[in-house]
C-alpha positions as CSV (number, residue, x, y, z in Angstrom):
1,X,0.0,0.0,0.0
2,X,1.3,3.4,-0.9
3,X,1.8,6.1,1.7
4,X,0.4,9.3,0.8
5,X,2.2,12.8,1.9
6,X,1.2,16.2,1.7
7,X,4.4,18.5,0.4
8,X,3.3,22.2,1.3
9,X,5.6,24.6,0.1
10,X,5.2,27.8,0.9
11,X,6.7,31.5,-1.0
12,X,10.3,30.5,-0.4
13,X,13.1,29.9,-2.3
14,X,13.7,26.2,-2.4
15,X,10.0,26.2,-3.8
16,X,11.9,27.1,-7.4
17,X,12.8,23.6,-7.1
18,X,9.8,21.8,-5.2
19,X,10.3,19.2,-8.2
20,X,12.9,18.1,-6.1
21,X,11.4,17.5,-2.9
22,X,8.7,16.2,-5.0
23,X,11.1,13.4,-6.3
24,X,13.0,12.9,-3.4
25,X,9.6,12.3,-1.4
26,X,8.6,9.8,-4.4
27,X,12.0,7.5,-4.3
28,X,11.2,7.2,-0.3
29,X,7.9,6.0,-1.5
30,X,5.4,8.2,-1.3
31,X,2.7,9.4,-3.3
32,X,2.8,13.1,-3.4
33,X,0.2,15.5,-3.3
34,X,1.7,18.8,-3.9
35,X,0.1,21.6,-1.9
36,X,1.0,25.6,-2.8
37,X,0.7,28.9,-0.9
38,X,-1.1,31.2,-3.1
39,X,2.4,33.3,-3.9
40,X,4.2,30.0,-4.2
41,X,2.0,28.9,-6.9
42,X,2.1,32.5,-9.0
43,X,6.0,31.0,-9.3
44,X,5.2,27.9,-10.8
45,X,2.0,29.6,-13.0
46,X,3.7,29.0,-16.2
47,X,4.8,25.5,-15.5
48,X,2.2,23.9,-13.5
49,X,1.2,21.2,-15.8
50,X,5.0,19.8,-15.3
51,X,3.9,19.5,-11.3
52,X,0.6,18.2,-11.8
53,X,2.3,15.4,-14.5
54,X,5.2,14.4,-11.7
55,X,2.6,14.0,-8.9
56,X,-0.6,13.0,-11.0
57,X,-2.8,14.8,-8.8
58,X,-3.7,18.5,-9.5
59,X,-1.7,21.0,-7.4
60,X,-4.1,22.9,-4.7
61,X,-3.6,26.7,-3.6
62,X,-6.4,27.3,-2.5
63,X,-9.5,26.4,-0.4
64,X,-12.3,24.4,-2.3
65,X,-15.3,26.1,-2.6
66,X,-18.4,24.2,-0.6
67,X,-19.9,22.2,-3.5
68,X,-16.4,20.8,-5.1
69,X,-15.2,17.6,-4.0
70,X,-11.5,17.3,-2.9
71,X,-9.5,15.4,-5.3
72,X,-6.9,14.3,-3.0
73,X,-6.4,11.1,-1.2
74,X,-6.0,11.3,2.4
75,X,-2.3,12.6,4.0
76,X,-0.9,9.6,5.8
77,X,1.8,12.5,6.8
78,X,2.2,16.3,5.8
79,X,5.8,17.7,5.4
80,X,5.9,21.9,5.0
81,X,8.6,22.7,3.5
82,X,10.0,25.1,3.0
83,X,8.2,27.2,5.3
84,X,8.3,30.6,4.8
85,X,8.5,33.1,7.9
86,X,5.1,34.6,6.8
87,X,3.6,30.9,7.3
88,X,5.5,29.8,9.9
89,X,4.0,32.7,12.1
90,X,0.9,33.3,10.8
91,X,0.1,29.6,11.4
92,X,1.8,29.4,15.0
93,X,-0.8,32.5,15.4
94,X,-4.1,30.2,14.7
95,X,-4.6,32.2,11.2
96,X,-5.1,29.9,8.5
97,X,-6.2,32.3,5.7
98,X,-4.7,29.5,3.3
99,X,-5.0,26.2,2.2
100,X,-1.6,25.7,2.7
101,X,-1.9,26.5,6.4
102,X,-4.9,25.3,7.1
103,X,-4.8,21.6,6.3
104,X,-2.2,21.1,8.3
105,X,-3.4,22.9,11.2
106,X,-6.3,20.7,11.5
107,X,-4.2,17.4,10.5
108,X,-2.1,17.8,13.5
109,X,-4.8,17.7,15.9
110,X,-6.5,14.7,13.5
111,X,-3.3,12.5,14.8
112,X,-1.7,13.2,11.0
113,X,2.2,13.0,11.6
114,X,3.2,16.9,10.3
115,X,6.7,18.1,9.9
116,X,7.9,21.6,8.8
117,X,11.4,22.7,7.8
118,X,11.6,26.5,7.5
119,X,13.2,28.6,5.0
120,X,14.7,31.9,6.0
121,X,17.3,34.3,6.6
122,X,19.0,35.4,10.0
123,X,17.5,38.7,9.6
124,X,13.8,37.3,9.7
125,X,14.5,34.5,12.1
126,X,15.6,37.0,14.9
127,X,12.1,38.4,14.8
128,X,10.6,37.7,18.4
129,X,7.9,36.2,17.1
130,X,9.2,33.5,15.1
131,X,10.8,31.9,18.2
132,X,7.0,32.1,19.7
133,X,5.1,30.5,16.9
134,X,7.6,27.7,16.6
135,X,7.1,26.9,20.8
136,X,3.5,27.1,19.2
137,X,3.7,24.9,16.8
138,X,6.1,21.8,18.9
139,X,3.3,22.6,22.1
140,X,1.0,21.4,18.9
141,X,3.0,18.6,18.0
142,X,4.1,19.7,14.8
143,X,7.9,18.4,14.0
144,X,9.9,21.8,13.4
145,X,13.0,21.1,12.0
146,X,15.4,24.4,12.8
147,X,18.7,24.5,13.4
148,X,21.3,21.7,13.6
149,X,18.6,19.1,12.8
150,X,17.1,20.4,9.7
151,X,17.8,24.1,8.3
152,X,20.2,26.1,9.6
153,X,19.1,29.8,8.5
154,X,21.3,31.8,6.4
155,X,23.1,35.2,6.7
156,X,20.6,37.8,4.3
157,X,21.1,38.1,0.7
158,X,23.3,34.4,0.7
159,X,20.8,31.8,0.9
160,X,21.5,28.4,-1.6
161,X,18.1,27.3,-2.4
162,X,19.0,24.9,-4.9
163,X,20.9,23.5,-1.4
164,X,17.6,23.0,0.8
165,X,18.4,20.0,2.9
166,X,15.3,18.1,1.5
167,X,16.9,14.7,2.9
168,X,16.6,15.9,6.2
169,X,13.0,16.5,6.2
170,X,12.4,13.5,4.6
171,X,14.0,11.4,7.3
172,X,12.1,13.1,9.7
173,X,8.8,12.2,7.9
174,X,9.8,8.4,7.8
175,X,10.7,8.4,11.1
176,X,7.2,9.8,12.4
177,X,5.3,8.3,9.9
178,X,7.0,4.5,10.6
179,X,5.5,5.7,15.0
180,X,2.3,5.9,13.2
């Protein structure tokens, strides 16, 4: 039986290459649904047919309207990445103004494994309130990987995006998903 994952990728700069994660996710197994912030998927307007081909499921950025069915199976586990400051404290706020925040906001309290890998520089990450909204999110149970153990942010203006240690969000979603 194939596992299915939500990849939620948010406005940040690794999302250039969410093809990647994409692939990396699908050689571990998975079958990826590809989730996009509304500004993430503005960056992959002109090429979205290429990300609904690679996942074969149609790539949501927004919330369905009440009478549309969801056309996507059911998130065995839900990696965010990368994670954008915007996202990462909006949603350790309670504000779930997208899709992209909003599923996993509820799948976390539904018992869904959820990980989330952030994406940022130095500059934003000494913001008070990102260091709030990630207690948030871990008192939540949400699987933040910062620092030594997942992404490491960089000085401004010298980020690597091509770089985004995708593997190590990926290990972290076996590992919870194999507790599960």
């Amino acid at each position: 039986m194939t596992r299915v994952l939500y990849l939620i990728a948010c406005a940040a700069g690794p999302t250039q290459h969410i093809d990647d994660g994409v692939r990396g996710a699908q050689a571990d197994g998975w079958d990826v649904c590809l989730i996009l912030t509304p500004s993430a998927a503005s960056w992959w307007e002109q090429r979205m047919q290429e990300l609904v081909e690679l996942t074969g499921h149609p790539v949501r950025s927004r919330y369905k309207l009440p009478w549309e069915s969801d056309q996507l199976p059911k998130a065995d586990a839900i990696l965010v990445a990368p994670m954008s400051c915007t996202t990462l404290n909006k949603w350790g706020a309670g504000i779930s103004d997208a899709v992209a925040i909003g599923i996993p906001s509820e799948a976390v309290h539904m018992g869904v494994p959820v990980v989330a890998m952030p994406y940022f520089n130095q500059a934003q990450g000494a913001q008070p309130a990102v260091a709030r909204s990630i207690a948030a999110l871990r008192e939540q149970g949400v699987h933040v990987l910062d620092g030594p153990d997942g992404y490491q942010s960089h000085p401004p203006k010298q980020g690597n995006p091509k770089a985004y240690p995708w593997h190590k969000a990926l290990a972290a979603v076996r590992r919870l998903a194999s507790v599960t």
